[in-house]
LUMVODO-820368 format. One record per residue (C-alpha): x, y, z; residue in three letters. Coordinates in steps of 0.02 Angstrom, whole numbers, plus 32768, in hexadecimal, padded with zeros to 4 digits. Layout:
BEGIN
{{X, Y, Z}, ALA};
...
***
This chain:
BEGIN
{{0D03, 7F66, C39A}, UNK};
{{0DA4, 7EFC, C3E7}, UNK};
{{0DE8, 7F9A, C40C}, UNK};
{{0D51, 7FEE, C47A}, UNK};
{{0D30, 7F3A, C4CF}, UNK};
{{0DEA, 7F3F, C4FC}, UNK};
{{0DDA, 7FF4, C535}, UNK};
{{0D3A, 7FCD, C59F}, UNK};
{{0D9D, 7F2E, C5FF}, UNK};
{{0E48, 7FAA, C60B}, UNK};
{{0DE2, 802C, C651}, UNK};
{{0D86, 7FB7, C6C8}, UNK};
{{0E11, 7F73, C714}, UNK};
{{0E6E, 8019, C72E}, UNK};
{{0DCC, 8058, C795}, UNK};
{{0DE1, 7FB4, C7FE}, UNK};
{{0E84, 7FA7, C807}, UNK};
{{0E6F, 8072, C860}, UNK};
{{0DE5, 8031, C8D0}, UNK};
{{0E55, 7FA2, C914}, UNK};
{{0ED8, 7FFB, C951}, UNK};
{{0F68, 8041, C8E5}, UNK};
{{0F54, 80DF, C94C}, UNK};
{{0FC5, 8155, C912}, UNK};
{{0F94, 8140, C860}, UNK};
{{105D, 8179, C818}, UNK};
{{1042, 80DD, C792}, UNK};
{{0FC5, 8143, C750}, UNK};
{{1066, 81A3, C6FA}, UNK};
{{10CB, 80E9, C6E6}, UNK};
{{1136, 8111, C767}, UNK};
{{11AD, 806B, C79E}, UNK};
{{11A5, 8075, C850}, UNK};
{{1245, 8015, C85C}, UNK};
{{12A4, 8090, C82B}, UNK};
{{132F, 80DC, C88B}, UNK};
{{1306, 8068, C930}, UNK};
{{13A7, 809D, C980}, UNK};
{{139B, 815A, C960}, UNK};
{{12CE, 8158, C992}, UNK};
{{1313, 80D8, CA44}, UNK};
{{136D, 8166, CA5E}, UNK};
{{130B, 81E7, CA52}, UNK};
{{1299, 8198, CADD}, UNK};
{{1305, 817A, CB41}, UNK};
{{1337, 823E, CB3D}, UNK};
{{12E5, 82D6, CBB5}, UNK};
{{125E, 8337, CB5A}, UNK};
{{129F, 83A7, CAFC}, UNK};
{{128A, 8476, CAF5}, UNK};
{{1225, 8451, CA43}, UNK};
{{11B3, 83D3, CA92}, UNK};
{{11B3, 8441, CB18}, UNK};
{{1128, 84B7, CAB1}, UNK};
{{107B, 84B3, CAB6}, UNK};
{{1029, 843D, CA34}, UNK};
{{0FEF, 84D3, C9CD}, UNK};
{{1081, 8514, C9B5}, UNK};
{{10C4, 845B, C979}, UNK};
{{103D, 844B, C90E}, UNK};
{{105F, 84E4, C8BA}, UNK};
{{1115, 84D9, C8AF}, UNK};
{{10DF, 83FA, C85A}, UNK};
{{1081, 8455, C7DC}, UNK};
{{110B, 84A7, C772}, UNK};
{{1145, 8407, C768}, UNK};
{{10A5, 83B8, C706}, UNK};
{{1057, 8310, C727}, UNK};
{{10D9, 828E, C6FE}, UNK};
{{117F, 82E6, C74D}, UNK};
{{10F5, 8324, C7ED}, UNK};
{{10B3, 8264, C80D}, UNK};
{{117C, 8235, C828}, UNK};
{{1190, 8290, C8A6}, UNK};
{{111A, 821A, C911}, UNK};
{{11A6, 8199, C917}, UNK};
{{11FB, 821C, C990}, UNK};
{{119E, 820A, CA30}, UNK};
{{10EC, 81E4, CA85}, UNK};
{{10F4, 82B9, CA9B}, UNK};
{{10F9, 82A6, C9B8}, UNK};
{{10A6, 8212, C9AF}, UNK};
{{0FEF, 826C, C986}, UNK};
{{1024, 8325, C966}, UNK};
{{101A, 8302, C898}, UNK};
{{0F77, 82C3, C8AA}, UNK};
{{0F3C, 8373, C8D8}, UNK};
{{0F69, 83BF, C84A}, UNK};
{{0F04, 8454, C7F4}, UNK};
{{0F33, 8433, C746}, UNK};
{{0F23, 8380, C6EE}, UNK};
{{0F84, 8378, C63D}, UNK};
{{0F8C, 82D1, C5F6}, UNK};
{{0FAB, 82A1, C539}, UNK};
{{0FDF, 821A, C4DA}, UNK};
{{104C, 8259, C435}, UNK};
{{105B, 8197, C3C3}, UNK};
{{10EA, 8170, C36A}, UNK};
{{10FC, 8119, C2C5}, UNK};
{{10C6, 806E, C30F}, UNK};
{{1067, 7FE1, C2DA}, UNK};
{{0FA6, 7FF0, C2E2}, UNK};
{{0FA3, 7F5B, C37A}, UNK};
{{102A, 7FC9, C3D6}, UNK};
{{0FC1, 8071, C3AC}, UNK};
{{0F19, 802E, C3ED}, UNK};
{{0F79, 7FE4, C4A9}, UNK};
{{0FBA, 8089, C4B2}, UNK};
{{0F17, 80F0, C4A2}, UNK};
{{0EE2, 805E, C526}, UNK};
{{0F4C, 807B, C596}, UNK};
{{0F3E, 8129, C581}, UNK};
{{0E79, 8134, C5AA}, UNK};
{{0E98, 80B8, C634}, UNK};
{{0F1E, 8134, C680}, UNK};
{{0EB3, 81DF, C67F}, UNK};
{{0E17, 8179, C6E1}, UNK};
{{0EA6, 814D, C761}, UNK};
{{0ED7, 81F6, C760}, UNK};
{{0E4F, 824F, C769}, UNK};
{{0E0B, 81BD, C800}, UNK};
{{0EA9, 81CF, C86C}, UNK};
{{0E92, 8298, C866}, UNK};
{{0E71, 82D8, C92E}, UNK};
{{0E69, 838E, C910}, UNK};
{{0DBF, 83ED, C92E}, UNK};
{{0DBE, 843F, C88D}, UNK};
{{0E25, 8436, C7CF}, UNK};
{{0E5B, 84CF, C78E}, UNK};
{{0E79, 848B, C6D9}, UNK};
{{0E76, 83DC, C67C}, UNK};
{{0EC0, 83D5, C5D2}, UNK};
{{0EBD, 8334, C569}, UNK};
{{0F0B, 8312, C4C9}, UNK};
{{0EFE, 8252, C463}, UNK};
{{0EB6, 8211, C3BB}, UNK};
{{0E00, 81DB, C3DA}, UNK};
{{0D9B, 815A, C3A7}, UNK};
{{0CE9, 8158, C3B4}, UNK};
{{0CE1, 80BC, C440}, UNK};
{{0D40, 815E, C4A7}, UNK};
{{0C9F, 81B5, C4AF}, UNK};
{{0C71, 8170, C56F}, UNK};
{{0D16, 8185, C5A9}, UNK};
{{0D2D, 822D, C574}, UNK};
{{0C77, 824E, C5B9}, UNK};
{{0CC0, 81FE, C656}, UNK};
{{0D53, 827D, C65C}, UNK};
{{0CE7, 8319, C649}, UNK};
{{0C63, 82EA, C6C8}, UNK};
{{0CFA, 82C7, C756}, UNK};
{{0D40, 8372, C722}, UNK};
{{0C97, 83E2, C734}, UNK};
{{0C75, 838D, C7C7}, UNK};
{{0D1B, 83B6, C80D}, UNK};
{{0CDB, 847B, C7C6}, UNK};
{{0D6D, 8481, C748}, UNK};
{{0D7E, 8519, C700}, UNK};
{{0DF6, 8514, C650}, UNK};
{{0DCB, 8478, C5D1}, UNK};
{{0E34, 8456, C557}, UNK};
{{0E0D, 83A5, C4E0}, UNK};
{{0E77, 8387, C450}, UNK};
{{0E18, 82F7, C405}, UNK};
{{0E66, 82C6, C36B}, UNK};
{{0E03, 824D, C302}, UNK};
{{0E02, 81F6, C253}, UNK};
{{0D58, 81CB, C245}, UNK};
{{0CD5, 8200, C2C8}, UNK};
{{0CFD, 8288, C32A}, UNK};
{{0CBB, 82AA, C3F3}, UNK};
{{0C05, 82DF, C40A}, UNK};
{{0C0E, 8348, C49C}, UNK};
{{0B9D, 8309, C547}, UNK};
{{0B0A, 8388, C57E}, UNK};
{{0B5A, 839F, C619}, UNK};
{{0BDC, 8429, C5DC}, UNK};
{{0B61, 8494, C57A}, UNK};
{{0B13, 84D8, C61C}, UNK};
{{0BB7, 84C4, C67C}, UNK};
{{0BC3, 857F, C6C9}, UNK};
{{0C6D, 8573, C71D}, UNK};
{{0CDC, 8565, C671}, UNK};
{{0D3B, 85FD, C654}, UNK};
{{0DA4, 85B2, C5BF}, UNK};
{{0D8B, 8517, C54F}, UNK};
{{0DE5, 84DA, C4C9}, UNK};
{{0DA2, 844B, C44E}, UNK};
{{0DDC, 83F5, C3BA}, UNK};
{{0D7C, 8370, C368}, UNK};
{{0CE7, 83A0, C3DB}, UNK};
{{0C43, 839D, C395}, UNK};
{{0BB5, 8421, C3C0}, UNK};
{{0AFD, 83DA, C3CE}, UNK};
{{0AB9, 8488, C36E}, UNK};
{{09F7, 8468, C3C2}, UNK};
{{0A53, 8466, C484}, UNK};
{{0A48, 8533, C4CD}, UNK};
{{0AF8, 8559, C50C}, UNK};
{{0B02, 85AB, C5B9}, UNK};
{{0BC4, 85E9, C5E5}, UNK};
{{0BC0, 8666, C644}, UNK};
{{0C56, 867A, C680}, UNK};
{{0CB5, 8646, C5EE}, UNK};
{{0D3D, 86A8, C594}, UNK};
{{0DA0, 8662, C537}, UNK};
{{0D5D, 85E9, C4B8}, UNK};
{{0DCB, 8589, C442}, UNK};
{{0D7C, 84FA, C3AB}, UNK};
{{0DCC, 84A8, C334}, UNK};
{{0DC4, 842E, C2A9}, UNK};
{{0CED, 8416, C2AB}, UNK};
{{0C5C, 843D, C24D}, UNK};
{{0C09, 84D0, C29F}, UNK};
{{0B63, 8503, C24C}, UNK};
{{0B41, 85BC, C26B}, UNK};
{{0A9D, 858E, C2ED}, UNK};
{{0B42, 854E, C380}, UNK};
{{0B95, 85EB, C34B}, UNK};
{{0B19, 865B, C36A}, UNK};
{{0AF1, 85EC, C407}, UNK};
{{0B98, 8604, C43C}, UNK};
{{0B99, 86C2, C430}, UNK};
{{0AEB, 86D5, C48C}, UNK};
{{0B1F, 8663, C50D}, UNK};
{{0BCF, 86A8, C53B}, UNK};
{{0BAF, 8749, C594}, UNK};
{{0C5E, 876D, C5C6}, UNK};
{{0CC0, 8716, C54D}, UNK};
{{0D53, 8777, C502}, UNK};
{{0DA2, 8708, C478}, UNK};
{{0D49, 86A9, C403}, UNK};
{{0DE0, 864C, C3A3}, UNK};
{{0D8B, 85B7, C30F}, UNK};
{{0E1F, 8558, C2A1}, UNK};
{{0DF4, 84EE, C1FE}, UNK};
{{0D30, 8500, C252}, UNK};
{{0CA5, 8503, C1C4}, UNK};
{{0BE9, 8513, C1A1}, UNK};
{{0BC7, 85BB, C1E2}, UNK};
{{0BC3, 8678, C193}, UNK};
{{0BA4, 86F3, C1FB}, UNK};
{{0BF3, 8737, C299}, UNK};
{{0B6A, 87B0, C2F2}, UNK};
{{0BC7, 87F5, C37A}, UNK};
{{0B76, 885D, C3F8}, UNK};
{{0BC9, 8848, C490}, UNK};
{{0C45, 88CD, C4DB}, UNK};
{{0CA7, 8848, C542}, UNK};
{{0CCB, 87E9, C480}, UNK};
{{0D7A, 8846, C466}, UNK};
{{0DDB, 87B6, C3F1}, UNK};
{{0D98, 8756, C354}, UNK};
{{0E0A, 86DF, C301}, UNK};
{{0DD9, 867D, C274}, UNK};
{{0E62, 8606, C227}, UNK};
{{0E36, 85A4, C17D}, UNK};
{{0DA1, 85C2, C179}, UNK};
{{0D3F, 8568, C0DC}, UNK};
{{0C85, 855C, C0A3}, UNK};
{{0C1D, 84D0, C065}, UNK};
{{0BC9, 8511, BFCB}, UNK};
{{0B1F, 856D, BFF8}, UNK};
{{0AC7, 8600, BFBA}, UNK};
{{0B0A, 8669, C039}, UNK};
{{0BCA, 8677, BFF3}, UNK};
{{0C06, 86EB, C06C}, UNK};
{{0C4F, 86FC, C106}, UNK};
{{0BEC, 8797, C169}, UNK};
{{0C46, 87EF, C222}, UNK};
{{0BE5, 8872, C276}, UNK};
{{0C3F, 88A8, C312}, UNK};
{{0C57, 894A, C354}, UNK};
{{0CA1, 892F, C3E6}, UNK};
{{0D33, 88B7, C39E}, UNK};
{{0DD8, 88EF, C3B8}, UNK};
{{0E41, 8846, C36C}, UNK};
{{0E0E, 87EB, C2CE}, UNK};
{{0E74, 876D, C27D}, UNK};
{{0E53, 8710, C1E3}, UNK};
{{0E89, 868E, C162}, UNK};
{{0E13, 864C, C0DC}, UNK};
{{0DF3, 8612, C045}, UNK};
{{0DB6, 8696, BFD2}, UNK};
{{0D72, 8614, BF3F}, UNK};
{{0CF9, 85C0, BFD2}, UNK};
{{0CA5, 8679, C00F}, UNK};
{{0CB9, 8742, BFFD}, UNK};
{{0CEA, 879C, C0A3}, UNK};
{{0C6A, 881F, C0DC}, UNK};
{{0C9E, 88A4, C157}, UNK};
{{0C1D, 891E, C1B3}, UNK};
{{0C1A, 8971, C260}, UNK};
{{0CDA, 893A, C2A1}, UNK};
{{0CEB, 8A09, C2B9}, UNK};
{{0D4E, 89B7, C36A}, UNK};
{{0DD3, 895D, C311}, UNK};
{{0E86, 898B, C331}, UNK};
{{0ECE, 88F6, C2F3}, UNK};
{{0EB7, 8881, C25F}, UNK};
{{0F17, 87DD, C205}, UNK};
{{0EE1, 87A0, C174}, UNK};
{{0F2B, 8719, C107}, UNK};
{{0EE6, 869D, C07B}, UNK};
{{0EF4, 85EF, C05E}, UNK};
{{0EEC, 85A1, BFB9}, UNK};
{{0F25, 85BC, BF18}, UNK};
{{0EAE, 8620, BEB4}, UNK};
{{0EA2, 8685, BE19}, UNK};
{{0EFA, 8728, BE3D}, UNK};
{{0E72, 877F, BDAD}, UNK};
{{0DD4, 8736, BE18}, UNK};
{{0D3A, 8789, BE3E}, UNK};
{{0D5D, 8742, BEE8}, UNK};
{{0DFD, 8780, BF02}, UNK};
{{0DDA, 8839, BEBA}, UNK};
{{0D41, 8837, BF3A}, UNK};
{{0D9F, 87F5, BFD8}, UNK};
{{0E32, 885D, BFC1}, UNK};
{{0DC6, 88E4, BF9A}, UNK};
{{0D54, 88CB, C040}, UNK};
{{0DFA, 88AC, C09D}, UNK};
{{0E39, 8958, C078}, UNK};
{{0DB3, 89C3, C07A}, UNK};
{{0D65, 8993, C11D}, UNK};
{{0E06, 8980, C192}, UNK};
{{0E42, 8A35, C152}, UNK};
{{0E38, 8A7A, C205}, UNK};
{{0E94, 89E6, C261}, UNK};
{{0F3C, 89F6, C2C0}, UNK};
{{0F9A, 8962, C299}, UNK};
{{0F84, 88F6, C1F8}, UNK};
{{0FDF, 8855, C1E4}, UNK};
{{0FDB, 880D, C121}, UNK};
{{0FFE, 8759, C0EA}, UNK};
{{1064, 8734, C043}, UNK};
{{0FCA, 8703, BFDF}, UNK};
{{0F6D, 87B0, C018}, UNK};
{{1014, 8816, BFB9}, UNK};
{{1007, 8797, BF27}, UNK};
{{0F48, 87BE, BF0C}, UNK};
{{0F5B, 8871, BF34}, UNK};
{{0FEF, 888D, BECA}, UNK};
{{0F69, 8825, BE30}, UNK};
{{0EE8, 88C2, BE5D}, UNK};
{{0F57, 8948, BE4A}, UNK};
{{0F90, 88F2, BDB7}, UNK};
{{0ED7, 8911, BD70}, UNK};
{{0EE5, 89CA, BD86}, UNK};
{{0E2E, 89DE, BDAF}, UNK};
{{0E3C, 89F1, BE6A}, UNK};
{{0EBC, 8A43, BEE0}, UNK};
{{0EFA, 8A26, BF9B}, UNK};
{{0E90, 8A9E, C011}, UNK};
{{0EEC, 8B11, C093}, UNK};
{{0EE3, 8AC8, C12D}, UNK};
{{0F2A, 8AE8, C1E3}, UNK};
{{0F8A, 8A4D, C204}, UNK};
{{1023, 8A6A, C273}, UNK};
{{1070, 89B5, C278}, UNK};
{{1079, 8956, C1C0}, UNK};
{{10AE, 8891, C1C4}, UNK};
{{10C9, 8823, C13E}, UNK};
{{10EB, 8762, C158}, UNK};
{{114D, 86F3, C0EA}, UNK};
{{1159, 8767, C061}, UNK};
{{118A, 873B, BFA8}, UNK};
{{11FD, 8796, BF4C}, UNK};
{{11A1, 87A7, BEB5}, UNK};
{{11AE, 8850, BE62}, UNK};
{{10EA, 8867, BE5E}, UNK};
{{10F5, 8847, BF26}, UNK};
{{1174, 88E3, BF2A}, UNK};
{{110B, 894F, BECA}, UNK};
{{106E, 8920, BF2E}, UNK};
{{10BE, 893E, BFE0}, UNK};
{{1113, 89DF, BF91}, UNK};
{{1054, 8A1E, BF82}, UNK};
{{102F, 89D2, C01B}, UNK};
{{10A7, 8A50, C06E}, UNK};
{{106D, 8AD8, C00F}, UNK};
{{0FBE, 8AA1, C058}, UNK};
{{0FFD, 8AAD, C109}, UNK};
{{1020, 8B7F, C132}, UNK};
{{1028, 8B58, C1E0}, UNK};
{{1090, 8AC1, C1E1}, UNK};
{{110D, 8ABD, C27B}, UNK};
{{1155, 89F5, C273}, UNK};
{{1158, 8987, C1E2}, UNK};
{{1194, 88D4, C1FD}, UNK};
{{11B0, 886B, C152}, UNK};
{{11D3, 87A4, C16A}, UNK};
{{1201, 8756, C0D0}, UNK};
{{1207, 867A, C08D}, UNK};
{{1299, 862F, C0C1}, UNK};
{{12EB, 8636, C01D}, UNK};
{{1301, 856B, C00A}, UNK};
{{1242, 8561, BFEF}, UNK};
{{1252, 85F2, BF55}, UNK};
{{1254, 85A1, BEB2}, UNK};
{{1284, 8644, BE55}, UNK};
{{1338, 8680, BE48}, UNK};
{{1339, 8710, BDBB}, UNK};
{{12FC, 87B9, BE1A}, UNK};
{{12A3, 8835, BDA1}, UNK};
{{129C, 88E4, BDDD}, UNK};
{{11DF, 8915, BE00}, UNK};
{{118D, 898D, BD92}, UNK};
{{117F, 8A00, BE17}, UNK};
{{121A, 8A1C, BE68}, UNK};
{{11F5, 8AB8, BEE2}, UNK};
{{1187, 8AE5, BF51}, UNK};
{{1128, 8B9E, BF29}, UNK};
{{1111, 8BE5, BFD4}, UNK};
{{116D, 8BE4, C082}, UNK};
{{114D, 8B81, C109}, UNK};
{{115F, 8C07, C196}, UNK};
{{1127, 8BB2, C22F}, UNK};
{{1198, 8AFE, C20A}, UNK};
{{120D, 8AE6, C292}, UNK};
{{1225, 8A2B, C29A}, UNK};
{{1258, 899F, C1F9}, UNK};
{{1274, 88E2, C211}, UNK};
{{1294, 88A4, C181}, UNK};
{{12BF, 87CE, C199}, UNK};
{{1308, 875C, C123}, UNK};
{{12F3, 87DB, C08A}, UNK};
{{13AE, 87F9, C047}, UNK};
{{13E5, 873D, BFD5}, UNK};
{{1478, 8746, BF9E}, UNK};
{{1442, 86E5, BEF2}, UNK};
{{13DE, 877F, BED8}, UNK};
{{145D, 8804, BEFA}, UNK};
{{1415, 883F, BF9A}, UNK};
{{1371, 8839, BF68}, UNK};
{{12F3, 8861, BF8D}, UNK};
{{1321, 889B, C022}, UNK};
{{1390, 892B, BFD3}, UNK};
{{12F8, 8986, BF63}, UNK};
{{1286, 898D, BFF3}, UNK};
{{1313, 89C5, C06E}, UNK};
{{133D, 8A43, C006}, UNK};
{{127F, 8A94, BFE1}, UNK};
{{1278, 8A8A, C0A2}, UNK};
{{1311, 8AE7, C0B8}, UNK};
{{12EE, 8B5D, C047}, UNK};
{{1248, 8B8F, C06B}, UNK};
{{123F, 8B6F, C13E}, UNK};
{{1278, 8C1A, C187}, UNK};
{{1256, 8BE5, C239}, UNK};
{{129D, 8B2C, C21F}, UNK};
{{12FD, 8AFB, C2B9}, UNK};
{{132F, 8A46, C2AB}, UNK};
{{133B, 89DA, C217}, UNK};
{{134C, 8928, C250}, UNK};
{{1383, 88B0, C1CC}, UNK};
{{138C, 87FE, C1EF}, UNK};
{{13F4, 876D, C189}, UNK};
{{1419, 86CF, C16F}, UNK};
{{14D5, 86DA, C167}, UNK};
{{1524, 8651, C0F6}, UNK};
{{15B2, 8695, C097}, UNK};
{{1603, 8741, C0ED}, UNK};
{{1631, 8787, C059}, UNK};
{{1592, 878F, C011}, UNK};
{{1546, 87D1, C0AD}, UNK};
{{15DC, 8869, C0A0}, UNK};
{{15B6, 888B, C000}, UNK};
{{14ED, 88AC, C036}, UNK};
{{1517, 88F4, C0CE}, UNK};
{{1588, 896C, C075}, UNK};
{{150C, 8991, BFF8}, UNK};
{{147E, 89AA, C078}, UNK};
{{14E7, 8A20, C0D5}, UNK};
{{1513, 8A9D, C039}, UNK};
{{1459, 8ABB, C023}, UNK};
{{1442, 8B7D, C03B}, UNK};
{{13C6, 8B8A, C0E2}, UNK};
{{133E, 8C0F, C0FD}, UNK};
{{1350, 8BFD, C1D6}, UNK};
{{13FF, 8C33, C1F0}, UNK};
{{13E3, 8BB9, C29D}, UNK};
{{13B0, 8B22, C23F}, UNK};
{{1421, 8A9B, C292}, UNK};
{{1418, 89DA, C221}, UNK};
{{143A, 8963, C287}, UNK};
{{146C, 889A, C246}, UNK};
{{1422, 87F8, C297}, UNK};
{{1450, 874C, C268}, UNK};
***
């Protein structure tokens, strides 16, 4: 409560101290207008210059690669600069606390609040392009923040972006910006959806939520009210379960850890078929994914986020679903825990890899287990029309294990006659002999007809490990006679 009373007085006497006449408004970004008094006597003193020579729009544009705090100096040069900052289209203000004391944290976000209402009172131009906002919230916030939004509509903003970071109570958004219909991108975090209030965007597209309940009526009120919007992107977002997707404009779904609360309903549905990008990370204990009509993808990312049973019924099924259903996409990128639960199917024996016509294959922060080897070995066999595959492995300080077993499988049982491209990062340690960068190098040497550049990249520590590799890697018979390998560091 000491804190919002002390936030209502700061702001009040920012607003007045605007109204009585600190004009030029550069102590909004704590600028010491004492500085440099010689230089800026100067400077007056001096002919106008060819720069302040050009047309305010063209200063303007030229302030606004500077951003906010470096632009509002500037007004220290002249009468000609004194305003120009105040007219500019983007307003990015955020407040990143140190390690400080709690009395020192709560001034800060103070001063802070007080700072953007100055801001955003000293700003002349006729319209805002885009007003971005980053701080840790607190519920006495909520009018302020209300404040913020209703001077940016009316000023016809068109990109939002609130990064609301809170530790108990997080921002309920004002009725004002459901209806607003000249956003064309927002970006929330900590932002609360009333699910009752009909959203009307329609101009919007690009839409951006993190770190909030979202109960599958604002979802579905999102996609009905968003005519034109082309990414949909939710992050660490729960309570709904099912993406219907019917628009043609809808090209990019991206849905990062992603967890349910327990409900009948235990999975995750997407119907889409006009989606071209889907990304996904989730928990596979909290809810099944459930594939049907994505017959537009072309490209696909999935990854999982908890440590689960590799023999699960949820794992088969998701892995499973994963497989089966993205068979026709392009370009398929894998997490780590995706090869560690794939490589505990095929272990099983009771299911195998369908043929499918990917052409681009990654794999982040791989592990070099040798069940991983075997599983991305079928993986490739999998992949007919594979033309790049791009392998990134654990930097090898975060690997616990430092005995390499050789996988049961060691080759691969068909050619990859359409791979022309291999990156291969961080897969050679030298504790390991060259592993395992050296068995997969050499399956993809071997079998790659039409290979054309093997890229291998290293973490070079000791030379004459890295020549011993190297010289290793390069005595590997090769099925391209114009395979070139090329070494980063």
């Amino acid at each position: 409560m000491d804190e919002c009373l002390a936030n209502e007085t700061q702001k009040q006497a920012g607003e007045n101290e605007v109204r009585e006449g600190g004009e030029s408004g550069a102590d909004n970004v704590e600028i010491n207008s004492t500085e440099n008094d010689i230089s800026n006597q100067r400077m007056k003193e001096m002919e106008m210059d060819r720069l302040s020579a050009l047309p305010d729009c063209l200063l303007i544009h030229i302030l606004s690669f500077l951003g906010l705090k470096k632009a509002a100096i500037t007004s220290l040069l002249g009468k000609r600069w004194k305003f120009l900052w105040t007219e500019l289209p983007t307003l990015e203000l955020s407040l990143w606390e140190e390690w400080e004391s709690r009395d020192k944290i709560t001034q800060a976000r103070r001063e802070f609040v007080a700072r953007v209402h100055k801001t955003l009172a000293t700003h002349r131009g006729k319209s805002l392009e885009k007003m971005d906002i980053r701080f840790h919230y607190n519920e006495c916030f909520a009018s302020d923040v209300d404040s913020w939004l209703g001077a940016a509509l009316k000023l016809k903003v068109k990109h939002v972006s609130l990064a609301l970071m809170f530790s108990k109570q997080s921002y309920p958004l004002h009725e004002m910006i459901y209806t607003y219909s000249s956003l064309t991108s927002l970006s929330l975090l900590g932002c609360v959806f009333e699910p009752e209030r009909a959203i009307k965007w329609p101009s919007l597209t690009s839409l951006d939520i993190s770190d909030v309940y979202l109960p599958q009526l604002v979802v579905d009120n999102i996609l009905s009210g968003c005519p034109v919007l082309k990414s949909l992107h939710l992050s660490e977002c729960w309570g709904f379960t099912c993406f219907e997707i019917h628009s043609q404009n809808l090209g990019e779904l991206s849905v990062q850890e992603f967890f349910k609360e327990k409900t009948d309903d235990e999975s995750l549905k997407i119907s889409a078929p006009h989606l071209k990008s889907l990304d996904m990370s989730f928990y596979p204990s909290d809810s099944n994914l459930k594939m049907s009509n994505i017959s537009s993808l072309v490209s696909a990312s999935f990854s999982l986020n908890d440590d689960w049973n590799l023999g699960s019924q949820d794992v088969l099924s998701n892995i499973k679903e994963i497989f089966e259903s993205t068979q026709h996409v392009t370009e398929l990128e894998l997490g780590c825990d995706i090869i560690k639960a794939l490589a505990a199917v095929l272990l099983l024996g009771h299911w195998q890899l369908p043929k499918s016509m990917r052409r681009c294959l990654k794999i982040n922060r791989f592990i070099h287990d040798e069940e991983n080897i075997s599983a991305i070995l079928g993986l490739l066999e999998s992949s007919p029309n594979l033309e790049t595959l791009v392998i990134e492995r654990y930097d090898p300080e975060e690997i616990a294990e430092e005995d390499w077993v050789l996988p049961g499988r060691r080759d691969m049982g068909c050619d990859l006659l359409q791979l022309k491209m291999v990156k291969l990062y961080s897969m050679a340690d030298p504790k390991l002999g060259g592993e395992p960068l050296l068995t997969l190098a050499r399956n993809l040497l071997k079998r790659a007809p039409a290979l054309e550049e093997m890229v291998i990249g290293v973490r070079v520590e000791n030379v004459s490990d890295f020549i011993k590799i190297g010289q290793t890697l390069l005595s590997y018979p090769r099925a391209s006679p114009s395979a070139v390998i090329s070494f980063l560091s």
